[in-house]
N, C-alpha and C positions, 0 to 999 in steps of 0.2 A: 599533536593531533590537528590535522587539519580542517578546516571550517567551511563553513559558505552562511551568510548572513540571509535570510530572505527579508528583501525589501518591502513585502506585500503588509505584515504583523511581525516582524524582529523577532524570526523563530527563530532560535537557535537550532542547527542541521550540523551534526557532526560528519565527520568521512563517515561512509557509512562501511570502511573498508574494518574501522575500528572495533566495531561488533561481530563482524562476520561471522567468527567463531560459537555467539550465542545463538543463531538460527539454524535449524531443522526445518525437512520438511514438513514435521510434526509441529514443532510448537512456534511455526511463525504467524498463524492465527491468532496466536497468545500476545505477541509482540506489535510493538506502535510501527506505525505507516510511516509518519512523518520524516521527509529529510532521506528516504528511499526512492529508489529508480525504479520506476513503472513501468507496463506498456501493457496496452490492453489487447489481450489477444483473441477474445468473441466478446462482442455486443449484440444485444435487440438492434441496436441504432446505427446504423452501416457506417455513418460519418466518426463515428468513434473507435470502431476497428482500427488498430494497428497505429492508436496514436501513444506517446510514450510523453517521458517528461522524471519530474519530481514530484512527489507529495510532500505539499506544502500547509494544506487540512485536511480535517477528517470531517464527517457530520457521520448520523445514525445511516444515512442512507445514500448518501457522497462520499469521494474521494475528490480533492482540487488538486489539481493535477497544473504545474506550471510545463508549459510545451515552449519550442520554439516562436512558435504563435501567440501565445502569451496564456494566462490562466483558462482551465476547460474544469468543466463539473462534469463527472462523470457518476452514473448510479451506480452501485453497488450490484442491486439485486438485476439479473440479467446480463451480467459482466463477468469474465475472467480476465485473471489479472496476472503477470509472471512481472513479481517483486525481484530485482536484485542487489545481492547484498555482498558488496565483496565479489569474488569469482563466481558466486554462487545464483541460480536461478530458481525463485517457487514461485509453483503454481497453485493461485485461488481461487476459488468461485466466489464468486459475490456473495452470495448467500450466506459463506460462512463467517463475515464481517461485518453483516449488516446489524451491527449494535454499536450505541453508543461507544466511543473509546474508554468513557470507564467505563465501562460494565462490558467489555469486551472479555478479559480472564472470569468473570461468572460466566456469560454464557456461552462464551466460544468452548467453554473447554466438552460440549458435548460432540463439537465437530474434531477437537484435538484427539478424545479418545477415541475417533473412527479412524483416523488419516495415518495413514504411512509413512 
């Protein structure tokens, strides 16, 4: 399995080609961000459209996002996001992740039993 170190906090980031298989576009609200390929496709904040990168943390109401340009904080709420995993592309709204990373599987799961 292939790797990538982040030098920022020594996250460990697996391929993220290696999980592919575990994501839908159901239950990838349920699933960590971390060490995935971002790219923000609506923001509030015009300067943050159509910037991409890695997620390399999470907070309640953040995503850090490492860019070419180098680490960007991006808000959750007022963002969509198309995560890819593998060949695959989802799309999120911000809102449905704006929790803690633990307590993401409690309370995301009322936006998992909406989504298709």
């Amino acid at each position: 399995m292939a790797a990538d170190w982040s030098s920022e906090r020594f996250i460990f980031m697996p391929d993220n080609n290696s999980y592919a298989g575990l994501y839908n576009s159901r239950n990838i609200v349920l699933h960590e961000f971390i060490g995935l390929e971002v790219r923000v496709s609506k923001s509030l904040d015009v300067n943050r459209r159509a910037l991409s990168g890695t997620v390399v943390n999470e907070t309640k109401n953040t995503l850090i996002v490492r860019t070419a340009r180098g680490l960007r904080k991006v808000p959750k709420k007022g963002s969509v996001f198309v995560f890819r995993v593998g060949r695959k592309n989802f799309t999120v709204d911000g809102e449905e992740i704006s929790f803690r990373p633990d307590e993401r599987i409690e309370k995301a799961m009322k936006f998992y039993k909406r989504r298709k």
